[in-house]
ROROPA-125001 format. One record per residue (C-alpha): x, y, z; residue in one letter. Coordinates in steps of 0.001 Angstrom, whole numbers, plus 500000, padded with zeros to 6 digits. Layout:
<rs>
XYZA;...
</rs>
This chain:
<rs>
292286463632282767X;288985463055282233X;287628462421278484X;285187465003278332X;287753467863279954X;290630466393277781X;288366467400274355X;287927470272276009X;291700470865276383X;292609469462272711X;290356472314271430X;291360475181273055X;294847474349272755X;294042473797268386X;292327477737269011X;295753479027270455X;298135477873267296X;298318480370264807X;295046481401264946X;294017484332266811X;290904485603264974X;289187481768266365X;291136482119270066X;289084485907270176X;285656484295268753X;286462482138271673X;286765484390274064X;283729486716273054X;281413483441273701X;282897482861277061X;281813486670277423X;278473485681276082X;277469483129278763X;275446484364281554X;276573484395284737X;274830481293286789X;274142481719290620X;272863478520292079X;270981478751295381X;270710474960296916X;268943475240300179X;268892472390302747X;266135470063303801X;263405471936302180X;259953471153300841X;258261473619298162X;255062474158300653X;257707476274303067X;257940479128300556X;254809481715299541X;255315481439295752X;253900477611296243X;250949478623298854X;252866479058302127X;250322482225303568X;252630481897306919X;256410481996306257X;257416485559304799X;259402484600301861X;259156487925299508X;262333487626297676X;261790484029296658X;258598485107295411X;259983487886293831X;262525485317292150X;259647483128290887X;257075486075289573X;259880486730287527X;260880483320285810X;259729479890285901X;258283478080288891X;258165474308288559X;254812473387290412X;255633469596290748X;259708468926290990X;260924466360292772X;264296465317294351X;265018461507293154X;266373460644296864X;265149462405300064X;268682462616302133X;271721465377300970X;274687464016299039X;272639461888297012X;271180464557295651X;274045466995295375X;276057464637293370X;273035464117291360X;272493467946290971X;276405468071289759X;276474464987287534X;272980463981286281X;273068461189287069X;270882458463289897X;272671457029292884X;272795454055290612X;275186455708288809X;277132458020290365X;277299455469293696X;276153458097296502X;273288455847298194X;273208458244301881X;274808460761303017X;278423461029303886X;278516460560307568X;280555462842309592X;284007462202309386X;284339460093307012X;285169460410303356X;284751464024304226X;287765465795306443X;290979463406308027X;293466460567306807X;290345458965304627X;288585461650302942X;288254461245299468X;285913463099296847X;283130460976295972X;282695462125292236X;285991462317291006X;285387460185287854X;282839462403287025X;282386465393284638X;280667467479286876X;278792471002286160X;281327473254287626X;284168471018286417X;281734471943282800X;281737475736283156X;284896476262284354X;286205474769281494X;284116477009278893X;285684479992280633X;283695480375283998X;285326481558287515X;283467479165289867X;282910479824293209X;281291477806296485X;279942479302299316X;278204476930301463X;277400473189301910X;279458470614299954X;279021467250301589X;280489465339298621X;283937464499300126X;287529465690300598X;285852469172301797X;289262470805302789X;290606470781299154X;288525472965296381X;287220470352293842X;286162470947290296X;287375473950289126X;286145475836292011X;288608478921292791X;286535480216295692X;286529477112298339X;284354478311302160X;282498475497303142X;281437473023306141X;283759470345307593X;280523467790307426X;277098468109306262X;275378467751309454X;273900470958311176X;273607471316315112X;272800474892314724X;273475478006312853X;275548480000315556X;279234479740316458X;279829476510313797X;283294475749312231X;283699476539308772X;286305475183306311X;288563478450304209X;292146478567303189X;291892475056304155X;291687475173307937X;288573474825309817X;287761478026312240X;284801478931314344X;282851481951313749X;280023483084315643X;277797484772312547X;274789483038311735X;275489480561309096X;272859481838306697X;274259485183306677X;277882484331306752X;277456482074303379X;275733485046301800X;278410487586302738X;281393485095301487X;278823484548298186X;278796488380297455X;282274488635298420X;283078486243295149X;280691488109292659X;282671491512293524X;286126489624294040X;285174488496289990X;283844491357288600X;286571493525289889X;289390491155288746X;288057489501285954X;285568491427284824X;285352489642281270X;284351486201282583X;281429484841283499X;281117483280286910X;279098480441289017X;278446480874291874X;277133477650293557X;275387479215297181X;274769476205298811X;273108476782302340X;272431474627305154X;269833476256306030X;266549475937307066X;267333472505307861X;264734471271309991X;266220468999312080X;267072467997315883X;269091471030318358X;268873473329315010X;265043473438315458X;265760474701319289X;268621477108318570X;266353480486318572X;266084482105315769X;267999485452315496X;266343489248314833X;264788490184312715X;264317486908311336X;262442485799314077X;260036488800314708X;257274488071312386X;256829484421314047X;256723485882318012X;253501485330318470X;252294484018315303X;250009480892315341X;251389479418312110X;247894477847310842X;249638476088308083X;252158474511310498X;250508470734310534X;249968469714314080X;248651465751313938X;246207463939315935X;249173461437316143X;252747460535315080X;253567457863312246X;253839454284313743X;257171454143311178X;258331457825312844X;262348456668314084X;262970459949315879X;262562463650315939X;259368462808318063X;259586465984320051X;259376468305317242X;256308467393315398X;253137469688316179X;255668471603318634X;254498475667317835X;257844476917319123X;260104474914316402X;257273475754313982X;258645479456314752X;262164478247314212X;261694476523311611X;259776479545309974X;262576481740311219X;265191479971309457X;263544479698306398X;262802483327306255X;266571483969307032X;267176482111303360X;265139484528302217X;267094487826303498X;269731485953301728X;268333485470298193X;267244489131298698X;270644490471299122X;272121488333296319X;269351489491294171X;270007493128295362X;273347492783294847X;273423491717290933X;270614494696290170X;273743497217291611X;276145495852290029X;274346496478286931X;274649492350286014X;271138491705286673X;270265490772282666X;273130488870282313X;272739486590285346X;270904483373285424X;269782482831288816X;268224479236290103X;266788478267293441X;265951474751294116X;266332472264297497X;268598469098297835X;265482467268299129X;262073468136300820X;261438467513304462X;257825466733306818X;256937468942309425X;254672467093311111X;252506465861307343X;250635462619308163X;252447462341311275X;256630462491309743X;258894464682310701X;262419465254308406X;263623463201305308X;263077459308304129X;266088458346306839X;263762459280309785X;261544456653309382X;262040452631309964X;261379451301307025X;262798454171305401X;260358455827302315X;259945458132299605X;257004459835300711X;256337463541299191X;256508465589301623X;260629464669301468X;261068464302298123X;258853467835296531X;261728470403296414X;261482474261294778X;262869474683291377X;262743478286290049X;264805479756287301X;265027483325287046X;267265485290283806X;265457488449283176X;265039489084279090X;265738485205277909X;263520483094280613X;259854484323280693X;258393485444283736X;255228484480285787X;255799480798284243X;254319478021286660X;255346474859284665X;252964471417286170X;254589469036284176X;256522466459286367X;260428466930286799X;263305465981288551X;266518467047289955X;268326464342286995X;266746466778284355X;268718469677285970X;272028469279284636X;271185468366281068X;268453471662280875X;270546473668282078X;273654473455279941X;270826473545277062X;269697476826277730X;273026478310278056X;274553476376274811X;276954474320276384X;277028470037275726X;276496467458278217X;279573465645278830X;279462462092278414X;279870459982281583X;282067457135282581X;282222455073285540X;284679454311287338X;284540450303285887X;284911452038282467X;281005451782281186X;279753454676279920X;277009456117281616X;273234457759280063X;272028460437282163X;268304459757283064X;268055463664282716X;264957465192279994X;265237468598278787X;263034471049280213X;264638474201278479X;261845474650276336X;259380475481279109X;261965478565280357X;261740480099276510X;257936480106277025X;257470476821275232X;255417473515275795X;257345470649276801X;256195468509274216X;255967464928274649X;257099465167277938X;256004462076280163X;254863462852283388X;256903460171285967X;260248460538288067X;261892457542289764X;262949457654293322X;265496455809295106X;266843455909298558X;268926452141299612X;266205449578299935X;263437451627298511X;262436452077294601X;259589453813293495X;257165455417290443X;255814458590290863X;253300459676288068X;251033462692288030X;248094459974289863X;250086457592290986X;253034455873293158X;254260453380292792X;256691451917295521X;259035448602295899X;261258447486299323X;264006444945299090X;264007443219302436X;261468444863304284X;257972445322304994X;255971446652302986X;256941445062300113X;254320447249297717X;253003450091298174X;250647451889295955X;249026455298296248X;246500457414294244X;248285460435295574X;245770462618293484X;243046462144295520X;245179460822298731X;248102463521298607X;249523462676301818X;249849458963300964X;247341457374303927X;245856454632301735X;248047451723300855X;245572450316297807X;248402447565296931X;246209444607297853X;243618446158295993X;242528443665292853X;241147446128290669X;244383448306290486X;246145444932289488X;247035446226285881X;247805449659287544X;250133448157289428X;251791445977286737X;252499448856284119X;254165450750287382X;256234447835288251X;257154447357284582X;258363451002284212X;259722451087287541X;262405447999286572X;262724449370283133X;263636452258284019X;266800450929286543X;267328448193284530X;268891451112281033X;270219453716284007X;271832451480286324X;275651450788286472X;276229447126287650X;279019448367290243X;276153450407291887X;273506448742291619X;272176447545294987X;269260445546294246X;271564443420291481X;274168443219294347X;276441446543293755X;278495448394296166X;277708451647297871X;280497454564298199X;278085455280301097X;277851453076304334X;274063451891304377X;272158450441307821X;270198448755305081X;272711446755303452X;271403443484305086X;267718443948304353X;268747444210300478X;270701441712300811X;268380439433302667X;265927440532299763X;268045439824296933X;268488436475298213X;264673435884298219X;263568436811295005X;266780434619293695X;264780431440295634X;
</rs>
């Protein structure tokens, strides 16, 4: 058992002998935790939604969501593909730590002889809540491993047999443990099995709190799900709409790797609109849902992404994989973070300050009372999260002495991103450097590396850049000190090859 979940165990077991007045003060703080819904969309950047300055996509429940708690102007994912950022969602922890460097490709680690759960030393967040007294549910994406079996305390198990999506109509789904085809739009289904757990709790266990983790797949952005029309009524707004915001480049990125076809293409800019818009119905209905129900007060909601995603900005289409070398550009690593718990987060919040999906774990178990759990790997080191505590911002509050800079990593790539600047290192690979004043150049055009005058810029980045790896990272993980991967990585020989050099 793990160390944190075996406490855990010791003390509610010490609550159950011979004292029943503690076991019921127990139970009435269990009843005092809010309910937690956790909306994690799919491949998408914070300029897709109106709350953050979209005038194009319709996205009125989102907004809704935001004018009513805390938008976080500037968060960031700290890798732009998936289960990199799930696990670091669940755990708190960098790929450094937790050993997710890429996604899980299809097939393997995930469904069949070899699938195995890629966090399992881990105290996760649901493995957290369901512990303090939580029925957790997951409706949705998992990508994290072993996706037949229900991991972590989760109950309430409907998910996808990989993490890829071809398209949102007539997909295989994973319940009772048996993957089955349905023809419902994806978006829609995960909503309907989502509601189906809030009512499935509140009717049977009406005196716990629950999580809900609604994980879509959706609007995903990528390849035949960008040509896969839309369904009504989803769709109608974007029939004949011009989309001005949708970018549409003089030319594509000399690094673009693929997705070639979609980038200034008005049709998927429809799709993609389409899909995003089809999130939205969904939040909507959840939203709708926990207002009849009469639970509305006494549910924390949050909606954030896994990772951003290019449409066609400066040329890029999709995440930091679809580009050779790969990068950490903004545009796939700026995600939506909004909390939302009517009477005990303020409302009409926008919070500037620079955050990242490490700091979500640790501020969230703040707000709601609950400890972090102390993290070992699987070597037996015990692990730091990297996470800060934004809490204070959702009570209304400053976040004092709060430094503004996240760290990035994705394989061969490292990187510094401050409110002015970016910093940005590649084992292996051209460009070795970048640099970027991505105040005044937001879409990152300018490489000013070679530029002399920036030298002591560039040296305090670099500095806090290996600092910052050198306290976080776990030696088994650690690719750029020769670590594994749980991951398979088509960069494994560039790091290697630059490993090698700087040793010289």
């Amino acid at each position: 058992m793990k160390p944190f979940l075996f406490a855990l165990t010791i003390i509610v077991a010490c609550l159950h002998v011979g004292n029943p007045s503690r076991v019921e003060a127990a139970e009435r703080d269990a009843r005092a935790l809010p309910n937690i819904v956790f909306i994690l969309t799919d491949n998408q950047g914070a300029w897709q939604l109106g709350c953050y300055g979209n005038p194009d996509f319709q996205t009125p429940h989102i907004d809704r969501l935001a004018a009513g708690g805390v938008r976080f102007a500037q968060a960031f994912a700290n890798n732009p593909v998936c289960s990199p950022t799930r696990a670091t969602y669940l755990t708190g922890l960098t790929p450094s730590q937790h050993g997710v460097h890429r996604y899980l490709a299809a097939g393997r680690l995930q469904i069949g002889p070899n699938a195995e759960y890629t966090l399992k030393e881990f105290t996760t967040l649901p493995e957290v809540l369901h512990q303090a007294g939580y029925v957790c549910g997951l409706s949705g994406k998992w990508h994290l491993g072993d996706n037949l079996n229900p991991q972590d305390g989760f109950t309430f198990w409907v998910t996808k047999p990989h993490g890829h999506t071809t398209g949102f109509l007539n997909q295989e789904v994973i319940e009772d443990g048996t993957s089955k085809k349905i023809k419902q739009h994806l978006t829609e289904y995960w909503t309907d099995r989502g509601i189906e757990f809030v009512l499935e709790t509140q009717r049977e266990e009406p005196d716990k709190p629950f999580f809900l983790f609604l994980a879509y797949n959706g609007p995903y952005s990528l390849s035949g799900s960008m040509r896969e029309k839309v369904p009504s009524p989803w769709s109608d707004p974007y029939q004949d709409s011009q989309l001005p915001s949708f970018p549409r480049p003089d030319k594509i990125h000399p690094w673009q790797h693929n997705q070639h076809d979609l980038i200034g293409n008005l049709e998927v800019g429809r799709n993609l609109a389409g899909q995003v818009t089809a999130v939205d119905a969904g939040v909507g209905r959840v939203l709708d849902m926990l207002r009849r129900q009469g639970i509305e007060n006494d549910t924390l909601v949050i909606y954030a992404a896994d990772q951003g995603v290019a449409a066609g900005h400066a040329g890029f289409w999709g995440m930091g994989d679809h580009s050779r070398p790969l990068h950490v550009r903004d545009r796939s690593m700026q995600v939506p973070m909004i909390f939302s718990w009517p009477g005990t987060i303020v409302s009409g919040r926008q919070e500037d300050h620079l955050v990242s999906n490490y700091d979500f774990m640790p501020s969230l178990l703040q707000l709601i009372g609950l400890p972090m759990p102390e993290q070992h790997g699987q070597s037996g080191v015990t692990l730091v999260s990297p996470g800060r505590d934004f809490s204070a911002t959702l009570r209304g509050n400053d976040l004092e002495s709060w430094r503004d800079e996240v760290f990035f990593e994705f394989e061969n790539v490292r990187a510094i991103r401050t409110s002015r600047w970016k910093y940005v290192e590649r084992l292996g690979e051209a460009p070795g450097v970048e640099l970027y004043d991505v105040r005044r150049d937001p879409e990152e055009l300018e490489n000013l590396a070679s530029v002399a005058a920036l030298n002591e810029v560039q040296s305090d980045l670099r500095e806090r850049l290996h600092g910052w790896f050198t306290r976080h990272s776990d030696p088994r993980w650690n690719l750029w000190q020769g670590g594994a991967s749980k991951t398979q990585l088509p960069t494994a020989r560039q790091i290697q090859a630059g490993i090698e050099s700087r040793s010289k």
